[in-house]
C-alpha positions in Angstrom: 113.4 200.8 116.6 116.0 198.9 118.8 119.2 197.5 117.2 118.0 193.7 116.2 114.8 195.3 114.8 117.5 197.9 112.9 119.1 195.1 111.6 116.4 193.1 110.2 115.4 196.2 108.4 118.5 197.0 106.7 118.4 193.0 105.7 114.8 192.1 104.7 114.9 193.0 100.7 117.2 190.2 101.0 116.9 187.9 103.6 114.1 185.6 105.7 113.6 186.1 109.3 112.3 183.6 111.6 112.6 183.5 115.3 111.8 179.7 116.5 111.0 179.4 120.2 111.4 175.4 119.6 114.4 175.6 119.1 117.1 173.4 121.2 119.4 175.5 123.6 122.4 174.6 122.0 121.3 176.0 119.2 121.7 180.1 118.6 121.3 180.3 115.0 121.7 179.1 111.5 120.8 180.6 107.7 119.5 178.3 105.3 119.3 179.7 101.6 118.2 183.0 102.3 116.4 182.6 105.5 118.0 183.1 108.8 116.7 181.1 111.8 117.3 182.9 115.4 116.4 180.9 118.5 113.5 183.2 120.0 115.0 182.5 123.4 117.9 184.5 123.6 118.3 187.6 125.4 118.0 190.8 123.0 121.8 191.6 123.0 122.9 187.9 122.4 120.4 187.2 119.3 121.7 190.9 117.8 125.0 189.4 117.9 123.8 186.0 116.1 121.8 187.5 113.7 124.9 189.6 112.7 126.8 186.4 112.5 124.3 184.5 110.7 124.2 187.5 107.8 127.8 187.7 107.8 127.4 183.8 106.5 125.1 185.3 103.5 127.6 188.4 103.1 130.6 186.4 103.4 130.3 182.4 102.6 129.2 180.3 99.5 125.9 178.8 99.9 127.0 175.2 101.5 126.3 173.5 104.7 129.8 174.4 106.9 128.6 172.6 110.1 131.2 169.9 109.5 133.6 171.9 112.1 136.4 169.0 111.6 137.1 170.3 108.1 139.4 173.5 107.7 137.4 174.9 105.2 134.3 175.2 107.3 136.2 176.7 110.0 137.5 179.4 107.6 134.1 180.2 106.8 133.4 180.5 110.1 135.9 182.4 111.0 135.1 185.0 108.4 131.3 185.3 109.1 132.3 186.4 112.5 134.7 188.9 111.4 132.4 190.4 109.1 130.1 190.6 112.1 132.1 192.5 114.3 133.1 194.6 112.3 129.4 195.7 111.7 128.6 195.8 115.4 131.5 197.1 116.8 133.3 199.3 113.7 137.1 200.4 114.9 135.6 204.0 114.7 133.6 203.0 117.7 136.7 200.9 119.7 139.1 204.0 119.0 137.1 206.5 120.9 138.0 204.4 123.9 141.4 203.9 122.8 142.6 206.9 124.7 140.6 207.4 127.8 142.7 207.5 131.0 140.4 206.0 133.3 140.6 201.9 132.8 137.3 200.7 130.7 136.4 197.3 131.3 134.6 194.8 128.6 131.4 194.3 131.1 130.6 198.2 131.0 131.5 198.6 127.0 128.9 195.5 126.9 126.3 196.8 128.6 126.8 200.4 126.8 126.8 198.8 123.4 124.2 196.0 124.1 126.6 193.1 123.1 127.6 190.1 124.4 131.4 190.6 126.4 132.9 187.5 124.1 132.0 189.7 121.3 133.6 193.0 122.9 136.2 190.8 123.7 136.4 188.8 120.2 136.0 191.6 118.2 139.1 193.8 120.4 141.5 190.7 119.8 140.8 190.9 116.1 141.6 194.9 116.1 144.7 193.6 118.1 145.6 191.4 115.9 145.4 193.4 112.7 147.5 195.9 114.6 144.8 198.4 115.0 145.0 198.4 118.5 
């Protein structure tokens, strides 16, 4: 069972899963009530990491439309959906192992060892940073 597959698992009592090949490009993602739309086209490490952001929206967020990205509030609930989500796909336990290597580590090979996008390596290291865990 690969990670997404994982994921859904640990999900389904819960949630809806529905991956739409129709829809547009722009579009990664979204949850509606309880059912979570993925866009079928995107690679398998870049739909892991929207899936995770589109539960953290059901973990985190009241049940309203946030699209509206012009008011603060949305953004907030944004912003918290994607921290919930990297913490569950990259937990500090994992970042810290890393913390003290002596050979340099850079985001591209953590990415491809972790199956993740680099913006959420990247995302998710700034967020350690700036809750001084890093």
């Amino acid at each position: 069972m690969n990670e997404l597959e994982q994921l859904i698992a640990e999900f389904e009592d819960d949630l809806t899963f529905e991956f739409d090949k129709n829809m547009p490009n722009s579009l990664a993602g979204l949850i509606v009530d309880k059912t979570v739309y993925i866009n079928a086209n995107l690679p398998l490490n870049e739909a892991i990491a929207c899936l995770t952001e589109e539960i953290g929206h059901y973990k985190t967020s009241s049940n309203k439309d946030i699209t509206d990205y012009s008011e603060i509030r949305n953004m907030k609930e944004e912003v918290k959906a994607r921290k919930w989500s990297y913490r569950k796909l990259l937990p500090f336990d994992k970042i810290v192992k890393y913390k003290n290597c002596t050979e340099p580590i850079y985001k591209h090979d953590l990415a491809l060892e972790l199956n993740l996008p680099e913006n959420v390596i990247e995302e998710a290291i700034e967020m350690y940073r700036k809750e001084g865990k890093l």
